[in-house]
N, C-alpha and C positions, 0 to 999 in steps of 0.2 A: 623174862621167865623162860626156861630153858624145861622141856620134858622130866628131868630126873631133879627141878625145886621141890625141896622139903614144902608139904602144906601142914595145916594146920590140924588137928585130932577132926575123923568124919565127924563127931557131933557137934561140931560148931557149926555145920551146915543142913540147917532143917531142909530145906527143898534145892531145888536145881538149881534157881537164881540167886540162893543165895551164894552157891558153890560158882557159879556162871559173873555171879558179880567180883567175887572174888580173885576171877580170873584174867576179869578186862579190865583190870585197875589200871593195867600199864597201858597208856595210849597206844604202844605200837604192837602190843598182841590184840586189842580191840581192832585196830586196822587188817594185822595178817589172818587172824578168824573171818573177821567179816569180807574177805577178799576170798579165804579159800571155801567160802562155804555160796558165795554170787549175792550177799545182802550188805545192806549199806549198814553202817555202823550207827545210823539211826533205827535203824530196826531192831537190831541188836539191842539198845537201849528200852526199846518198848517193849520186848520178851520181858527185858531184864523187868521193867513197873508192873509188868501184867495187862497192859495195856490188849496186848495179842497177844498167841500162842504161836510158835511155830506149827508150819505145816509137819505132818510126818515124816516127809523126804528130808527137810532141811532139819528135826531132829536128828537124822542117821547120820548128814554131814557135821554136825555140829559133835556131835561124838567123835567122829574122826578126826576133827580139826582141832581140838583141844591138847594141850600137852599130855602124854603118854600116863605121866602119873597121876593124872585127874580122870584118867577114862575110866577106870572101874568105878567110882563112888560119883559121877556124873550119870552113868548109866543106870546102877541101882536108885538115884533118886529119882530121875528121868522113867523108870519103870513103874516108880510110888503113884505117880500122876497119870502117865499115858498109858501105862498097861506094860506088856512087856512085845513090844513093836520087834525091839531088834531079837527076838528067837524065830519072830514070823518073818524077815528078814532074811534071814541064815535058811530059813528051810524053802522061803522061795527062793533064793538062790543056784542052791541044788537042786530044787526038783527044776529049774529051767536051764544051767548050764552042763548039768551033766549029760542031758541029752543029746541024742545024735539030731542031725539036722532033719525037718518035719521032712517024710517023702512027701506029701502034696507041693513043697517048696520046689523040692527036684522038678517035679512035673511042669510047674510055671516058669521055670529055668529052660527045660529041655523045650518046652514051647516056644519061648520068645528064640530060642536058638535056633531052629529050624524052622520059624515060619514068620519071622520080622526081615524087612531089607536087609541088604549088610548095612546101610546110610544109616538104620538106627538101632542096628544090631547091638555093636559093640556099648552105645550111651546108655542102651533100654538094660542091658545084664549087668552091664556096674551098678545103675543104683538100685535092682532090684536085688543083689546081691550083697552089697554095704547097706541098706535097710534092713534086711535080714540078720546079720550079723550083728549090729550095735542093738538090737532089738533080742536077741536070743543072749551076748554074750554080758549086756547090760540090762536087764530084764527092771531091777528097781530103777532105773535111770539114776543112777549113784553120777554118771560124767563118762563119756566114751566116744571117743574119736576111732574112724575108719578110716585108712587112707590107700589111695592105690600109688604104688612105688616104683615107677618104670625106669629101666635100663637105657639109657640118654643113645638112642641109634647111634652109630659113627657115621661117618664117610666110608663105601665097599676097605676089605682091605685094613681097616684098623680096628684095634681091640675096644671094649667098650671101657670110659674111664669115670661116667658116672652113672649117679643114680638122680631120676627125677620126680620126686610129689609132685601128683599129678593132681591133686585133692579129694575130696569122699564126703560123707558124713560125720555129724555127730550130736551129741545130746547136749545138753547144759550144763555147766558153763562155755562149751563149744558151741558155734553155730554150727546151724543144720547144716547148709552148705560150704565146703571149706576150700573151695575150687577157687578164693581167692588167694592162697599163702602157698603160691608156690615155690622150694627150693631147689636147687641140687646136692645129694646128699653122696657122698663118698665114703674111703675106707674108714673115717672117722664117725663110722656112723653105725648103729645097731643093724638097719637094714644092709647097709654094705655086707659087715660080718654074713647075714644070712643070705643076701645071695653070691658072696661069693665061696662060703662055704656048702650052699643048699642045702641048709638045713634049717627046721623052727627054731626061735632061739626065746625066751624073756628076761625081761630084766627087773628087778621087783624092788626096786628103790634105787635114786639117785645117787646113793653111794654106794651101792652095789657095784653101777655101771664102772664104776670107777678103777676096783677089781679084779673083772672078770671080763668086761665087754667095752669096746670105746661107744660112746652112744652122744647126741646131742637133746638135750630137753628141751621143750615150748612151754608158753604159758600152762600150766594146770597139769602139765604130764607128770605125773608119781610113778608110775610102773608101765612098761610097754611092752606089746610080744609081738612076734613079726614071723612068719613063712613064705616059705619062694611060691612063686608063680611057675609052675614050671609044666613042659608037655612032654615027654617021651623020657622023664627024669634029667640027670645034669646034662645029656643032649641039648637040652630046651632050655632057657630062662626067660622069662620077661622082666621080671623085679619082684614083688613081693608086696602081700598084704601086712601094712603095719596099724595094730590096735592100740591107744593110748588110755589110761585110766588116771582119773583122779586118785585113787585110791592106792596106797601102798602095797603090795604084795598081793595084786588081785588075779595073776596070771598061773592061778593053781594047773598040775597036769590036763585036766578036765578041759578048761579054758583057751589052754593053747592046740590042744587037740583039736577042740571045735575050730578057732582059727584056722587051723593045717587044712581041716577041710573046707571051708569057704575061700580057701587059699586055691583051691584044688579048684572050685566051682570057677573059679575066677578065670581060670586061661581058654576058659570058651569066649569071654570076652576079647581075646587077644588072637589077631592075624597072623599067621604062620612065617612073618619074616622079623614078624616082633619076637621073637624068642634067638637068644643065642646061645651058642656052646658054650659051658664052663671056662672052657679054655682060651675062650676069646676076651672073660673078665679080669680086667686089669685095673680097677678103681684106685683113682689116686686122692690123698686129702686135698680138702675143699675148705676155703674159708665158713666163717659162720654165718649165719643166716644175717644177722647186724651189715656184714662185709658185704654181701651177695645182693641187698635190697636196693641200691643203687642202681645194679646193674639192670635186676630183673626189673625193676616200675619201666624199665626203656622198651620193655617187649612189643608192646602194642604197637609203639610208633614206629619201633624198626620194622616193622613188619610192613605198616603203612608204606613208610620212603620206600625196603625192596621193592613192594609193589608196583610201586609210580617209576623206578627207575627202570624194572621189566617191563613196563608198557612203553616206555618212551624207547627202549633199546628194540621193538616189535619181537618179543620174547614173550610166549604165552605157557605160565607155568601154573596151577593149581595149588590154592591158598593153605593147606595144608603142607607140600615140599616149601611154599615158602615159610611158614611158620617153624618145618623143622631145619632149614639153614638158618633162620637166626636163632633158637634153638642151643644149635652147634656152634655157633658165632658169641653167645655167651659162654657154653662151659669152654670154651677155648680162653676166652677174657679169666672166670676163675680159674684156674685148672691155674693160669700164670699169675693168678695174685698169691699163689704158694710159692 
């Protein structure tokens, strides 16, 4: 079943399920719905009896996940029974993202910034600031990933040649915590584009990307937007906040705006030797995340042996330089799988 199949005259389908049954005839659109929408394809089956009703949330996904020509006459019948969800939908949407960001938030930011250690300065303002974010720029909880997107330090002396997800938050189908899928990401990559051009950038569908911007996708990503991190403008960079949505063309002006400014909130998390010039950004492509997973599950242990091999040498260095020499010890490993 492909978006633009002929169906059959709307009155052949009195309610929803019967339009919804119609749609999951073919076993493997029954699998790709019930995958994009986070329900088993048993459940899907018990909509379909009446058994249960979807929740509300997973009505608005089930809208979107339908092929394109089934969406208006799924909607109007899905309005016959539930009422008309999705216009209350659209107007909370706007009344929460067209907003500027709350000042009392500022004020919880400016606090933890000047009156937390530095030891849990920088940890305490990322997630009060990617909570914020997935929370104002995802309000229905439709699907929203937050990630923080650093600039891979070099060695003094050399340019910088990638970018590092560092990980963040997100909503469902995302875990909360996403600090375990870490990449490096290069000029092959949406965030590349934007910091090595500083500027916001989005991309509103996967073929889009294809176009107009190099980008890579993950599970569940339909449309992404991303702005620089940056402190005294292209003087400064760290890397860039990137936001990923289920949903296809969700990074209206409004959206990426708010991004740019939580983009903005964000380099108070960052050390003044984590930012570098413009002109010091030299990203080069990077295999895919498939290629790179090999390398990265070895992080931990490498880390472990430098260890053990700095204490046997009587060499006393702080777990963090060594965490960023191996670090650098891998994007050297990818950087030469190109």
């Amino acid at each position: 079943m492909t978006e633009h199949e002929p169906h059959e005259p709307h009155e052949t389908y009195k309610t929803w399920r019967d339009l919804l049954k119609h749609i999951l005839s073919s076993p493997a659109e029954r699998q790709r719905i019930a995958r994009e929408i986070n329900v088993s394809p048993v459940t899907l089956g018990r909509w379909l009896s009446g058994v249960t009703d979807p929740r509300e949330h997973n009505l608005r996904l089930l809208l979107r996940a339908v092929p394109r020509g089934h969406q208006e006459l799924l909607q109007k019948l899905l309005t016959q029974e539930f009422g008309d969800i999705f216009r209350k939908e659209d107007h909370l949407a706007m009344q929460f993202t067209m907003q500027d960001i709350p000042s009392v938030f500022y004020d919880r930011v400016l606090q933890a910034f000047t009156q937390l250690p530095q030891i849990l300065r920088a940890r305490t303002l990322l997630d009060l600031i990617l909570q914020q974010t997935i929370e104002q720029v995802d309000p229905l909880r439709l699907g929203l990933a937050a990630n923080v997107v650093r600039c891979s330090l070099p060695p003094p002396g050399q340019p910088v040649r990638s970018l590092r997800d560092s990980g963040g938050l997100g909503t469902p189908p995302w875990k909360y915590d996403l600090e375990q899928k870490t990449v490096f990401l290069g000029a092959e990559s949406l965030c590349g584009t934007v910091v090595a051009q500083a500027r916001p950038l989005a991309i509103q569908s996967p073929d889009e990307s294809e176009i107009l911007f190099p980008a890579l996708w993950f599970d569940f990503e339909k449309s992404a937007a991303a702005a620089p991190i940056m402190r005294g403008g292209s003087d400064g960079i760290a890397g860039c906040l990137l936001v990923s949505s289920t949903q296809l063309h969700y990074f209206n002006e409004d959206r990426l705006a708010l991004i740019e400014r939580y983009a903005n909130l964000l380099s108070l998390a960052f050390e003044p030797h984590e930012f570098v010039p413009l002109h010091q950004i030299q990203l080069h492509l990077l295999p895919s995340y498939k290629q790179q997973q090999p390398v990265l599950e070895q992080f931990r242990s490498r880390v472990v042996d430098l260890m053990a091999q700095l204490r046997s040498e009587n060499r006393s260095i702080h777990l963090s330089e060594v965490q960023q020499l191996v670090w650098q010890q891998i994007e050297d490993e990818l950087v030469a799988l190109m």
